[in-house]
TORDO-719143 format. One line per 8 residues: number of its first residue (from 1); for each residue x, z, y of C-alpha. Coordinates in Angstrom, 1 decimal, always signed. Example, Ala and Ser with C-alpha at 12.3 -4.5 7.8 and 13.67 -1.06 7.14 Angstrom:
2
1) +12.3:+7.8:-4.5 | +13.7:+7.1:-1.1 .
% end
This chain:
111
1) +0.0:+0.0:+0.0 | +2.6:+1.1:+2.4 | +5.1:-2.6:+1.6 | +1.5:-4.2:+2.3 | +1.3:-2.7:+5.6 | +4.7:-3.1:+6.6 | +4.2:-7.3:+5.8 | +1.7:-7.2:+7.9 .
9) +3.1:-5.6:+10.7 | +6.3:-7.9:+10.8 | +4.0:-10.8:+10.4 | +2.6:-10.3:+13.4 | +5.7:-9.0:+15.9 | +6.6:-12.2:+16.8 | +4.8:-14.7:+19.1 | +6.2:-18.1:+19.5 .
17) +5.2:-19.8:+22.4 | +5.9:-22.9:+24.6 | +5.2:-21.6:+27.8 | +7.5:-21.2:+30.2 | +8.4:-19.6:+33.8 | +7.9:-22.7:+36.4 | +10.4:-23.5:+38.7 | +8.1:-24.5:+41.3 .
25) +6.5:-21.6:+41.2 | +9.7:-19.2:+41.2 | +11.1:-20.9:+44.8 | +7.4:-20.4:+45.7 | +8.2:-16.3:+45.4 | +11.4:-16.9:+47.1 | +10.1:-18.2:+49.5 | +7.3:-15.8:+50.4 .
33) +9.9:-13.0:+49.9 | +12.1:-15.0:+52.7 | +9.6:-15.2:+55.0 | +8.1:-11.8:+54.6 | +11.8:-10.5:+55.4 | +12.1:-12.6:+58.3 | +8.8:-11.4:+59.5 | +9.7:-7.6:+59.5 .
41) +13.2:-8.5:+61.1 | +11.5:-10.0:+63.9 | +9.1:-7.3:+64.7 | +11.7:-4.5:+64.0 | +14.1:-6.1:+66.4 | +11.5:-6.7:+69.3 | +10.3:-3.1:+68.8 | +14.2:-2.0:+68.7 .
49) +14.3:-5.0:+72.1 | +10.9:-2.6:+74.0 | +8.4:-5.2:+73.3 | +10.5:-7.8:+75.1 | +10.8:-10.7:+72.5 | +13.8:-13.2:+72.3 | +12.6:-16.9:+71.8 | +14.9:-16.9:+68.5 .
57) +12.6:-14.5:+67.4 | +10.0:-16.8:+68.3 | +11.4:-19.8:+66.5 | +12.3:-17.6:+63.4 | +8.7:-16.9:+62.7 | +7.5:-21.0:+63.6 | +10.3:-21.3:+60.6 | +8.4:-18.5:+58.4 .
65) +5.3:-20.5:+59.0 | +6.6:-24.0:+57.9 | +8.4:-21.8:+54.8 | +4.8:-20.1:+54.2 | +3.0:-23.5:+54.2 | +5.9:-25.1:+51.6 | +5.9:-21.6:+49.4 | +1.6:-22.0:+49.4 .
73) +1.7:-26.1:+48.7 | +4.6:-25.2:+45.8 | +2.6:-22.4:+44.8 | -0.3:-24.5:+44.4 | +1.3:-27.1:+42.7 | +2.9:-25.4:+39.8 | -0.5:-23.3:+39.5 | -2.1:-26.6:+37.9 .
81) +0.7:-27.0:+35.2 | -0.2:-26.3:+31.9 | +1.6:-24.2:+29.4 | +3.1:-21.9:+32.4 | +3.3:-18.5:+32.7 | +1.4:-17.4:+35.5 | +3.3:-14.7:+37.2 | +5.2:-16.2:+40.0 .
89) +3.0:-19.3:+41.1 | +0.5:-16.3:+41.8 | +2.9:-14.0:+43.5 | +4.2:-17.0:+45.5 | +0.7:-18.1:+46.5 | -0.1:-14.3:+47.6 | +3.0:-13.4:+49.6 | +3.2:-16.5:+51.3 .
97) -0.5:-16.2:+52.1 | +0.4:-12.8:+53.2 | +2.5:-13.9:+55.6 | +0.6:-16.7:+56.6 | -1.7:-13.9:+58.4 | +0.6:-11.8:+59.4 | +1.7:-14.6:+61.5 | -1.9:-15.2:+62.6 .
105) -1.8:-11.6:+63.5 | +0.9:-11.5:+65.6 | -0.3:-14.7:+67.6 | -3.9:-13.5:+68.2 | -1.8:-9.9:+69.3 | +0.1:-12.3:+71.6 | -3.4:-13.7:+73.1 .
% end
């Protein structure tokens, strides 16, 4: 009874699968994880500056936006590939749509 369990129990430890991790959607993390950073630089260094931003700090986050746009299209592309594991096309798509609003926030602030 016992060998019978045991069978069983190896039988069943391994999974084989085909899937893999896509590299679309890993440069889609990397890229929300760039542009999250350069985010919080900005606004730590205009708090550190009073309030007063510098227009590189401007520019920086027009770059996060273009990065945040690419990271959600790349994202989005490797989403609809099949035999993928789904991790990091759906952290990609949620950081870079996270700072995407941040973004937004900080413009209608600026208004």
């Amino acid at each position: 009874m016992q060998e019978r369990k045991e069978r069983a129990s190896k039988r069943g430890a391994y999974v084989f699968t085909a899937r893999k991790h896509p590299q679309r959607g890993i440069m889609s993390m990397i890229l929300g994880i760039v542009s999250l950073l350069s985010i919080g630089a900005a606004v730590y260094l205009t708090y550190q500056n009073g309030g007063s931003a510098e227009p590189q700090y401007g520019a920086a986050v027009f770059l996060v936006t273009l990065y945040a746009l690419g990271g959600l299209a790349l994202g989005a592309v490797s989403r609809m590939e099949k035999d993928i594991y789904y991790f990091f096309p759906h952290m990609g798509i949620g950081l870079n749509f996270l700072s995407l609003a941040l973004v937004s926030m900080i413009l209608y602030a600026g208004i």
